[in-house]
C-alpha positions, -999 to +999 in steps of 0.1 A: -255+517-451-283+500-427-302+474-438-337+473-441-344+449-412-331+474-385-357+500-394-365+508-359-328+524-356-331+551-388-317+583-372-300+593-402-306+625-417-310+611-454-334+581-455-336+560-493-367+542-500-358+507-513-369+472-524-401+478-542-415+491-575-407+528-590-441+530-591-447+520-553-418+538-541-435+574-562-467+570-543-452+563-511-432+600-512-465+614-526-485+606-497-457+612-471-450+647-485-489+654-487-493+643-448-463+661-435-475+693-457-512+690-440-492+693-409-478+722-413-443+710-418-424+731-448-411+701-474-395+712-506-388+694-534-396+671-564-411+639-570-415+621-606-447+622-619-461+593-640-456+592-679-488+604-698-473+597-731-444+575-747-414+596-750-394+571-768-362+551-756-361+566-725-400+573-720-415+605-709-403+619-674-414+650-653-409+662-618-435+680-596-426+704-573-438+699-540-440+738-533-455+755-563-471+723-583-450+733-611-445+704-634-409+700-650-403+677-681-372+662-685-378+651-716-382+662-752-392+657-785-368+639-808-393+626-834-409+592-843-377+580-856-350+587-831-333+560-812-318+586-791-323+589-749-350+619-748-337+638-714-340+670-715-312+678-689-324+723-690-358+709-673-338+687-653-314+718-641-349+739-634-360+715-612-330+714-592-326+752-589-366+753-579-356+728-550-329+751-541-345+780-538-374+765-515-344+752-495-328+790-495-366+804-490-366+777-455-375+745-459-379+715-425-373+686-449-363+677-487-383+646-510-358+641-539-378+617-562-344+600-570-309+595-571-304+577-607-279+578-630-277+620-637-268+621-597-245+593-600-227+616-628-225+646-605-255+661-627-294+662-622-304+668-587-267+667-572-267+706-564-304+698-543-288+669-523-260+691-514-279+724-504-304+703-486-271+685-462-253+718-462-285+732-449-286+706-422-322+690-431-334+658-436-338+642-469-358+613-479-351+599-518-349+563-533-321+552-552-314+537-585-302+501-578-282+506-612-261+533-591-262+519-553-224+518-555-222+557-564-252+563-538-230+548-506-201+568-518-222+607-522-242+599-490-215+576-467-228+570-434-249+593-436-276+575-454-299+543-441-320+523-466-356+518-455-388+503-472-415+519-488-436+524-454-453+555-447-459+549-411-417+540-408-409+569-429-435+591-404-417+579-373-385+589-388-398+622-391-410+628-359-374+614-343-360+640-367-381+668-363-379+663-320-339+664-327-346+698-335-343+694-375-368+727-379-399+716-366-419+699-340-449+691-364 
C-alpha cells in the first residue's frame, strides 16, 4: 500500500482514510459525500453516525445511508448488567444489503464508513466492498489500524492510504471520474 506522503500519486480505485481520529476521519467522508452528491455525482453507501447514548462495552453504533437517510443500529439492548459486546450483526447485514442495492440500482462511487474488525472476519460490510470492485467503482473507506494486516490482504494493490483531506480526497475523484469511473462530475 502507498504511503501517505505520495498523495499526489493516488490513482487507485479504493482510497482508505488514515492517521487521524474516528471522529475526524467520520466528518471528513460526511462532507466529501455531501459535496460530491451536490454535484450531481451518484454515491452510495454508509457512514457511522455518532453515538447518542451509551450502549455498553462496545458503545452504541449506527450507520447512515448515504442514499435514503435511513439510519441502521448495529447495536442492541443487552441490559444494565451485561458485560457482553452489544453488535447487533442483522442491522449490520441491512446495511450492507442497502449499499448493495444502491450499487445494483447504479451508483459512480461507494463511502464504506469502515473496514474494522466484522470485515476483517469476512462479515459486516464484506459483501459491499466486493459488489462495489466487482462493479468497477471507486471506493473510499478508512481502516481499523487493529486490522491493517487483514486490510492489505482483502484490498492488495489495489488500495492507497491517504489522509483525512477533503480537497486530496476531491482530486482523487475528479482523476477517477475523468478515467471514465461513471461520471465527469
Amino acid at each position: 500500500m502507498q504511503s501517505e506522503t505520495a498523495q499526489d500519486d493516488v490513482n487507485q480505485p479504493v482510497l482508505a482514510v488514515k492517521g487521524t481520529s474516528a471522529e475526524q476521519v467520520r466528518e471528513v467522508l460526511v462532507e466529501i459525500s455531501r459535496r460530491l452528491v451536490a454535484r450531481g455525482v451518484r454515491v452510495a453507501g454508509v457512514i457511522e453516525v455518532p453515538a447518542t447514548v451509551n450502549g455498553g462495552p462496545c458503545g452504541h453504533v449506527a450507520l447512515r445511508d448515504i442514499v435514503s437517510g435511513k439510519v441502521f443500529s448495529l447495536s442492541q439492548e443487552l441490559g444494565s448488567g451485561s458485560t457482553s459486546c452489544n453488535l447487533d450483526s442483522s442491522g449490520l447485514a441491512g446495511a450492507c444489503g442497502a449499499v448493495e442495492r444502491a450499487i445494483r440500482d447504479g451508483a459512480d462511487l461507494v463511502i464504506l464508513s469502515k473496514f474494522g474488525k466484522q470485515e476483517a472476519e469476512r462479515g459486516g460490510l464484506s459483501d459491499a466492498f466486493r459488489a462495489a470492485l466487482l462493479a468497477g467503482l471507486p471506493v473510499l473507506t478508512s481502516v481499523s489500524p487493529a486490522v491493517t494486516e487483514v486490510w492489505q490482504q482483502f484490498a492488495g494493490p489495489l488500495a492507497d492510504d491517504i489522509a483525512a483531506d477533503v480537497a486530496t480526497i476531491e482530486a482523487w475523484w475528479q482523476r477517477h471520474a475523468g478515467a471514465g469511473s461513471g461520471t465527469t462530475h
